[in-house]
LUMLUMDREN-2810 file (N, C-alpha, C; in Angstrom, 1 decimal):
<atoms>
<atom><aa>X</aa><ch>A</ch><at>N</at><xx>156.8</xx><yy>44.7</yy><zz>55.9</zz></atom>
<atom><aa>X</aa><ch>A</ch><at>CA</at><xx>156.9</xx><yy>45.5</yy><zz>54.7</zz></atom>
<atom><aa>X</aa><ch>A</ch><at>C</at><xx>155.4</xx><yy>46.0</yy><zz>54.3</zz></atom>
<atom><aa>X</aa><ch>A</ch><at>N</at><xx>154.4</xx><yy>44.7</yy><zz>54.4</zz></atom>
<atom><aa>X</aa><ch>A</ch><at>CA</at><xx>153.2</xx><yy>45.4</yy><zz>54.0</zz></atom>
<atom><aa>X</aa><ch>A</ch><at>C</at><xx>152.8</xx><yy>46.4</yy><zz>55.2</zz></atom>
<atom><aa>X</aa><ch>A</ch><at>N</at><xx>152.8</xx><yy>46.5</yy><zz>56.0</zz></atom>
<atom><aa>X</aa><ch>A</ch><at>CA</at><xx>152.7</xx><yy>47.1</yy><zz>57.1</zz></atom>
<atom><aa>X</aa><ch>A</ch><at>C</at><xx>153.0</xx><yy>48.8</yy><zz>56.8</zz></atom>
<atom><aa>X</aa><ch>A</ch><at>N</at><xx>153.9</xx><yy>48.4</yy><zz>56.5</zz></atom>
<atom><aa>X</aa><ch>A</ch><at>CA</at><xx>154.5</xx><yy>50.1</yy><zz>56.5</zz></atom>
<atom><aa>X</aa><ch>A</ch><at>C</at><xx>154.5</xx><yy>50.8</yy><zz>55.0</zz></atom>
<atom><aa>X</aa><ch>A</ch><at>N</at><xx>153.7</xx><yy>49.7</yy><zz>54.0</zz></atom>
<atom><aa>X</aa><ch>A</ch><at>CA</at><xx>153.3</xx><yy>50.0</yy><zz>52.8</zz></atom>
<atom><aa>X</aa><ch>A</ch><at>C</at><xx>152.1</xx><yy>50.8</yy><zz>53.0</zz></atom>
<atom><aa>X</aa><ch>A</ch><at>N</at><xx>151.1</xx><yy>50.2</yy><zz>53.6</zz></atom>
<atom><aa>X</aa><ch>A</ch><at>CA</at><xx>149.6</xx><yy>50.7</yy><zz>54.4</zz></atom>
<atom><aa>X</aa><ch>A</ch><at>C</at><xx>149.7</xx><yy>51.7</yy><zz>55.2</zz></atom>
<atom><aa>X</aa><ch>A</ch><at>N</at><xx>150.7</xx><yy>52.0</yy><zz>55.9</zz></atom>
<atom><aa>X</aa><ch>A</ch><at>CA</at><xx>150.9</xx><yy>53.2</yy><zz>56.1</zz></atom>
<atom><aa>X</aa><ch>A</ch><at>C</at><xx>151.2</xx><yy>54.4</yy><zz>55.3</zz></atom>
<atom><aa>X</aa><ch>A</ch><at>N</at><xx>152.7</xx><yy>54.2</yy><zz>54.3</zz></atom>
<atom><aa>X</aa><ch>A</ch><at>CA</at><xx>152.5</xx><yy>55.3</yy><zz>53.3</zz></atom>
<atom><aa>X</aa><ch>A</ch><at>C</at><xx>151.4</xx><yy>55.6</yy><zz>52.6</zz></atom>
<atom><aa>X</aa><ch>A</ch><at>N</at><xx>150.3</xx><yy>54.1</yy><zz>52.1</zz></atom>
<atom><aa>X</aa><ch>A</ch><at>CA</at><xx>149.4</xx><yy>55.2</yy><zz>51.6</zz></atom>
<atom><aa>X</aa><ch>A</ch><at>C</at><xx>148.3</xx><yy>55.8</yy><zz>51.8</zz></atom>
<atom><aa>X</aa><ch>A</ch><at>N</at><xx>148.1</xx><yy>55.5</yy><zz>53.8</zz></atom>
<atom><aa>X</aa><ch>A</ch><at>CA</at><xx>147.2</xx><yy>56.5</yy><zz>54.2</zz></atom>
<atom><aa>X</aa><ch>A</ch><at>C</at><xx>147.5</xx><yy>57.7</yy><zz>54.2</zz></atom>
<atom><aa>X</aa><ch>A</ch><at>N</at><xx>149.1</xx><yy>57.8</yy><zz>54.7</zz></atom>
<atom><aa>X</aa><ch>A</ch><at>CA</at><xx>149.5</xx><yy>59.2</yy><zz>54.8</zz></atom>
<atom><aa>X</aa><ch>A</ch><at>C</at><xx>149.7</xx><yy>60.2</yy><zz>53.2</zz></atom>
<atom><aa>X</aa><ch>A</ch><at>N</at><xx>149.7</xx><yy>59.7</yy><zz>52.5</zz></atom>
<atom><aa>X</aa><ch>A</ch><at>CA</at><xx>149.6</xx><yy>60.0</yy><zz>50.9</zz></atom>
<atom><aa>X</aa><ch>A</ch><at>C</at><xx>147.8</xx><yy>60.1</yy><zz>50.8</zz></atom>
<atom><aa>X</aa><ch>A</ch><at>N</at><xx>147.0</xx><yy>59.6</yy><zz>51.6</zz></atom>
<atom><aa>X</aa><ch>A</ch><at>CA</at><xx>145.5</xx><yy>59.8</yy><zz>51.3</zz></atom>
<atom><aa>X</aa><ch>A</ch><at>C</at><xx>145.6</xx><yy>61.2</yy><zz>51.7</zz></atom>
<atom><aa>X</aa><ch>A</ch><at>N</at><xx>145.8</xx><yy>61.4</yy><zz>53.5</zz></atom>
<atom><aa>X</aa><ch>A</ch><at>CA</at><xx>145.7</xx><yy>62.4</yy><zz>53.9</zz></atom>
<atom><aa>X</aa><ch>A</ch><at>C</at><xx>146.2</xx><yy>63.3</yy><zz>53.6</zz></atom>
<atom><aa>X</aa><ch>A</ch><at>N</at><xx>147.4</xx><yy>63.5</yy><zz>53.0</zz></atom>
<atom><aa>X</aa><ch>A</ch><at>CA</at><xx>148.1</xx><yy>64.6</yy><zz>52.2</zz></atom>
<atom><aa>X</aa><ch>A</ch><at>C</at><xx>146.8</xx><yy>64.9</yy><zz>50.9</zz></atom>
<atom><aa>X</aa><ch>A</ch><at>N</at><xx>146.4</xx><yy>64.4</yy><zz>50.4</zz></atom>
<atom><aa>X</aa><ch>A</ch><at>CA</at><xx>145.6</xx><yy>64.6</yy><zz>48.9</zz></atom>
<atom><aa>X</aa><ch>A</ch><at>C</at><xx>144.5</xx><yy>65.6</yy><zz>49.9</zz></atom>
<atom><aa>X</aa><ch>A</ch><at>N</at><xx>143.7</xx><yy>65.0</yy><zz>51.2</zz></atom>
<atom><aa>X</aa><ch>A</ch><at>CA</at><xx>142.3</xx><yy>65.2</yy><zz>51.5</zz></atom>
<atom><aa>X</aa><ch>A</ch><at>C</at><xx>143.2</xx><yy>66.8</yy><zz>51.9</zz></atom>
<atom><aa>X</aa><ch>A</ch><at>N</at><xx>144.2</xx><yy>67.0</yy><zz>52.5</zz></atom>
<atom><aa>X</aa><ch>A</ch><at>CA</at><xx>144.5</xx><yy>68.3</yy><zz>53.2</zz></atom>
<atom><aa>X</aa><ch>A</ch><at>C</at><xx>144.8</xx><yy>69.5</yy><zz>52.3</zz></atom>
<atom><aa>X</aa><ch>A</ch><at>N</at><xx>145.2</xx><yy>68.7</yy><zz>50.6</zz></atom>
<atom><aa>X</aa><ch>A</ch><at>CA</at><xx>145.7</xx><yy>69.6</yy><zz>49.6</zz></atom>
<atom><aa>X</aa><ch>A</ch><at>C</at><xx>144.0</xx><yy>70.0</yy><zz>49.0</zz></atom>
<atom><aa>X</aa><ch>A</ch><at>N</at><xx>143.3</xx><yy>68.9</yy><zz>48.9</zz></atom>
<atom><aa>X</aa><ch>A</ch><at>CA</at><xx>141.7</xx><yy>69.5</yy><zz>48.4</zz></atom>
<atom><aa>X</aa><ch>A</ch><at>C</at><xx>140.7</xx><yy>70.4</yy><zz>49.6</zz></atom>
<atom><aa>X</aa><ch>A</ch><at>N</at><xx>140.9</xx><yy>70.3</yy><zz>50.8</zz></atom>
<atom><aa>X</aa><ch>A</ch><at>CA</at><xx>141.1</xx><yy>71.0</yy><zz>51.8</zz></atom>
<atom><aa>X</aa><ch>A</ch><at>C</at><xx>141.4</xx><yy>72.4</yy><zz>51.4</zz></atom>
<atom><aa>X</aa><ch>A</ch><at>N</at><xx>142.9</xx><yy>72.8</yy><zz>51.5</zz></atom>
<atom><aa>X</aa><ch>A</ch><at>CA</at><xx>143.3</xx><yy>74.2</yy><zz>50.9</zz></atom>
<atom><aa>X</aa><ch>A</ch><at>C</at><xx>142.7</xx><yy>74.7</yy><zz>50.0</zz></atom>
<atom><aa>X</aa><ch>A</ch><at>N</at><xx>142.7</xx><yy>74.1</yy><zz>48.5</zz></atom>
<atom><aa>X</aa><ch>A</ch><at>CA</at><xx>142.2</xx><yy>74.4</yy><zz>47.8</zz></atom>
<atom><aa>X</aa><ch>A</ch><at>C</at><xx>140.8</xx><yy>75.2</yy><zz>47.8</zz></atom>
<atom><aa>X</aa><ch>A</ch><at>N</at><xx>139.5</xx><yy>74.7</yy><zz>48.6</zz></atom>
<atom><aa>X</aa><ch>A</ch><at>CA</at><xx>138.5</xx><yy>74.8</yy><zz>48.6</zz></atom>
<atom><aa>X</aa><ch>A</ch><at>C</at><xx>138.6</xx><yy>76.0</yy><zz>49.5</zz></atom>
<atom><aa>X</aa><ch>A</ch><at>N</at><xx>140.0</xx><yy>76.3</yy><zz>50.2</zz></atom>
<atom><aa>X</aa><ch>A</ch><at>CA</at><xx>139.6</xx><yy>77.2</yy><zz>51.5</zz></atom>
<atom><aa>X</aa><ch>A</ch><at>C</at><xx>140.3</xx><yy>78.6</yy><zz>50.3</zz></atom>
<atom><aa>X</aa><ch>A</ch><at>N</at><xx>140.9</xx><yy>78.2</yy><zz>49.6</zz></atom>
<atom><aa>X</aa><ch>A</ch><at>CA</at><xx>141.2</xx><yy>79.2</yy><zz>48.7</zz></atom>
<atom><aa>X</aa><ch>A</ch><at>C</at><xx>140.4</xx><yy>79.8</yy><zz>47.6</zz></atom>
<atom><aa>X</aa><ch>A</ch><at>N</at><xx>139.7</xx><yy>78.6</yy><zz>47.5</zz></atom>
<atom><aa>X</aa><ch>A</ch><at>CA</at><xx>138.3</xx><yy>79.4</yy><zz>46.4</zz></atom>
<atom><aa>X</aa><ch>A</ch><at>C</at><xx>137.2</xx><yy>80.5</yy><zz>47.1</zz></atom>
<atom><aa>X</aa><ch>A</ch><at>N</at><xx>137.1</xx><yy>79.8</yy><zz>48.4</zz></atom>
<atom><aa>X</aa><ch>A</ch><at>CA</at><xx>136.0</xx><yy>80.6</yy><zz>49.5</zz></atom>
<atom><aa>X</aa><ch>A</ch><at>C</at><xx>136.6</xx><yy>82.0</yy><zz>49.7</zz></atom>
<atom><aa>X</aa><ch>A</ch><at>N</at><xx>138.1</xx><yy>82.1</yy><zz>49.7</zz></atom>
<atom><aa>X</aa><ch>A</ch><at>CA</at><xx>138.7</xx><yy>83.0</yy><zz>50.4</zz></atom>
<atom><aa>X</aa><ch>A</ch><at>C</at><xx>138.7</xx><yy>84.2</yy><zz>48.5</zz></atom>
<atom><aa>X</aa><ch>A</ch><at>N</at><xx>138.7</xx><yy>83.7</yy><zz>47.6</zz></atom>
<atom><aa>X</aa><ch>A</ch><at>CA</at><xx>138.7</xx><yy>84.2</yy><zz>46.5</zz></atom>
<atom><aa>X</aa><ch>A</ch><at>C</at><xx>137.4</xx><yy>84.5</yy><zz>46.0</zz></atom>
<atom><aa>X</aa><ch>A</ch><at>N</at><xx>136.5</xx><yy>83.8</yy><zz>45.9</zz></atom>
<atom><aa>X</aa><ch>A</ch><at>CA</at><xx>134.8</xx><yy>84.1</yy><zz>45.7</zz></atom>
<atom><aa>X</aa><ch>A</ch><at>C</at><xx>134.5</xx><yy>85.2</yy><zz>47.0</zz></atom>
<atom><aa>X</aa><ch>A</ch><at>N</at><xx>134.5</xx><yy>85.3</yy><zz>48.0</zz></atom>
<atom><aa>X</aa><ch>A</ch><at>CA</at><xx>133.9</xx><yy>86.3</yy><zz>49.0</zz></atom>
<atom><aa>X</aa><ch>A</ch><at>C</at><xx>135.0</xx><yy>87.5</yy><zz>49.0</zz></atom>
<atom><aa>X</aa><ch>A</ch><at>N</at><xx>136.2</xx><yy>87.3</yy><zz>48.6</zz></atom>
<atom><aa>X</aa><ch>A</ch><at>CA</at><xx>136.7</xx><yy>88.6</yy><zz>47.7</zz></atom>
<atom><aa>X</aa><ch>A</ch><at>C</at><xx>136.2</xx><yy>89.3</yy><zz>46.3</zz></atom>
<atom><aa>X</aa><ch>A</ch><at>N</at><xx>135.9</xx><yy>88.3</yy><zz>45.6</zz></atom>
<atom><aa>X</aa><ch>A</ch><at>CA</at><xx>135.2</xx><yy>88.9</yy><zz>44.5</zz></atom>
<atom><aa>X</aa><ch>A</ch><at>C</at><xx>133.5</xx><yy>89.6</yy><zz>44.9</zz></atom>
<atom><aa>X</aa><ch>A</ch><at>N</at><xx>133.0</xx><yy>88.9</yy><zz>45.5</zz></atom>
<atom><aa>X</aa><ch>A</ch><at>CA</at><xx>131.5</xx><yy>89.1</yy><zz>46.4</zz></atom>
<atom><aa>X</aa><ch>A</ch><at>C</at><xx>132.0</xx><yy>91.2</yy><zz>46.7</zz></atom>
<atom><aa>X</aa><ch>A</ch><at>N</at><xx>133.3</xx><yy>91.0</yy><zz>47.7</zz></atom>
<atom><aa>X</aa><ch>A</ch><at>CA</at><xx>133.4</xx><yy>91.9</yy><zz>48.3</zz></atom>
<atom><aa>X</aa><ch>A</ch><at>C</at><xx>133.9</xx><yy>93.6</yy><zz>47.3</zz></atom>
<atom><aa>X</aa><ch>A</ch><at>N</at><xx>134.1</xx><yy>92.8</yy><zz>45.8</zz></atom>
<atom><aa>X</aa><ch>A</ch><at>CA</at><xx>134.5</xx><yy>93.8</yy><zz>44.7</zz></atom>
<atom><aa>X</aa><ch>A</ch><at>C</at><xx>133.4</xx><yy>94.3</yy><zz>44.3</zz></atom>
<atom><aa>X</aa><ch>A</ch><at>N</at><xx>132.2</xx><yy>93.6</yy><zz>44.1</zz></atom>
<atom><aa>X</aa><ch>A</ch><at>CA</at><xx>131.0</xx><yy>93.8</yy><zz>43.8</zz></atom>
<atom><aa>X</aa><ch>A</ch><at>C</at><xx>130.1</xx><yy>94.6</yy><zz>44.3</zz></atom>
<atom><aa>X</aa><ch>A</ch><at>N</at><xx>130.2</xx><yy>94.8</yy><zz>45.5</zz></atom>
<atom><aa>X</aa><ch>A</ch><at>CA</at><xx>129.6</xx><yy>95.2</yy><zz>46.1</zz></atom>
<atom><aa>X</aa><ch>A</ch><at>C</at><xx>129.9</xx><yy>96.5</yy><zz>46.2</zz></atom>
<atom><aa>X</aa><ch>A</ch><at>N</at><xx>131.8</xx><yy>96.7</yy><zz>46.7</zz></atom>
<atom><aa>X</aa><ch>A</ch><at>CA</at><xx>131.9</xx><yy>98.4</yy><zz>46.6</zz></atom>
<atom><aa>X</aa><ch>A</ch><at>C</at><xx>131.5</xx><yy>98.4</yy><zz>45.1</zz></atom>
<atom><aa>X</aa><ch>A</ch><at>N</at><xx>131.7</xx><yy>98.1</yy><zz>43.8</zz></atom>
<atom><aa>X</aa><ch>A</ch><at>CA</at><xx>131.3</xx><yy>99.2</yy><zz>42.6</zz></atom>
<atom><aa>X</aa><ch>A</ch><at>C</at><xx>130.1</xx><yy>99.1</yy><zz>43.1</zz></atom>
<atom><aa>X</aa><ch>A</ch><at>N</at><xx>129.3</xx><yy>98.6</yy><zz>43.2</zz></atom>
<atom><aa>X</aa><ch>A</ch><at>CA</at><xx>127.2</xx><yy>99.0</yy><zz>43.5</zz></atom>
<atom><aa>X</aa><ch>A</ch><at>C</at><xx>127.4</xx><yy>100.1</yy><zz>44.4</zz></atom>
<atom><aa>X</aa><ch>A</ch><at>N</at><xx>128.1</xx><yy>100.1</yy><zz>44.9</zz></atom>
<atom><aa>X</aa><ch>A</ch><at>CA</at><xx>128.1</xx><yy>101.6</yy><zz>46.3</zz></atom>
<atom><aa>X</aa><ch>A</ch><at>C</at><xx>128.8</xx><yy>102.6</yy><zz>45.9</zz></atom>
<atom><aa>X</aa><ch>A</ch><at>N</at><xx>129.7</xx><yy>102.6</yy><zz>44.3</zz></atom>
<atom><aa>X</aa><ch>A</ch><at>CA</at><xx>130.1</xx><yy>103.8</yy><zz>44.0</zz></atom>
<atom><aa>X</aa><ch>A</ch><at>C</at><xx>129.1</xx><yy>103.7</yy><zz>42.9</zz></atom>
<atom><aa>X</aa><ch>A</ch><at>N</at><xx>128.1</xx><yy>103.0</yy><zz>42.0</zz></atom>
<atom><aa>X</aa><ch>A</ch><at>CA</at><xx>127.9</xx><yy>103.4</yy><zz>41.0</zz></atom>
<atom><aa>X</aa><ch>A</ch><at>C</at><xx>126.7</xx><yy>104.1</yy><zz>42.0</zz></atom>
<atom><aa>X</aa><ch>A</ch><at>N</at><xx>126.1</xx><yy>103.3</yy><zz>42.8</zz></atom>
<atom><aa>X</aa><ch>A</ch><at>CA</at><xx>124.9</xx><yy>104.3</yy><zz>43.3</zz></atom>
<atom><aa>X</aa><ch>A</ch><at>C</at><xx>125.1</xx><yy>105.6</yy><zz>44.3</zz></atom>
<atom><aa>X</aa><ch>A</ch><at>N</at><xx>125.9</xx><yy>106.3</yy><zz>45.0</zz></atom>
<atom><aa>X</aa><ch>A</ch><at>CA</at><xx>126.4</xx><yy>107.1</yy><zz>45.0</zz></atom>
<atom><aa>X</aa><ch>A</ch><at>C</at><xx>126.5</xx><yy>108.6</yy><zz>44.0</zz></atom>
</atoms>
């Protein structure tokens, strides 16, 4: 029983590390979109 207690809660770690994972790949994926907003208005306002 303890055995397979120790097991659930590595696999409950590694679910957490894969969800803070996502997360971080979704902020990079949202900041270098905003990066990429910024940039066309500088290229329409200088224009």
């Amino acid at each position: 029983f303890r055995a397979f207690y120790g097991r659930h809660e590595s696999a409950e770690i590694q679910q957490q590390q894969q969800q803070q994972q996502q997360q971080q790949e979704m902020h990079q994926k949202v900041s270098s979109m905003e990066i990429k907003t910024q940039q066309q208005q500088q290229e329409e306002t200088q224009s």
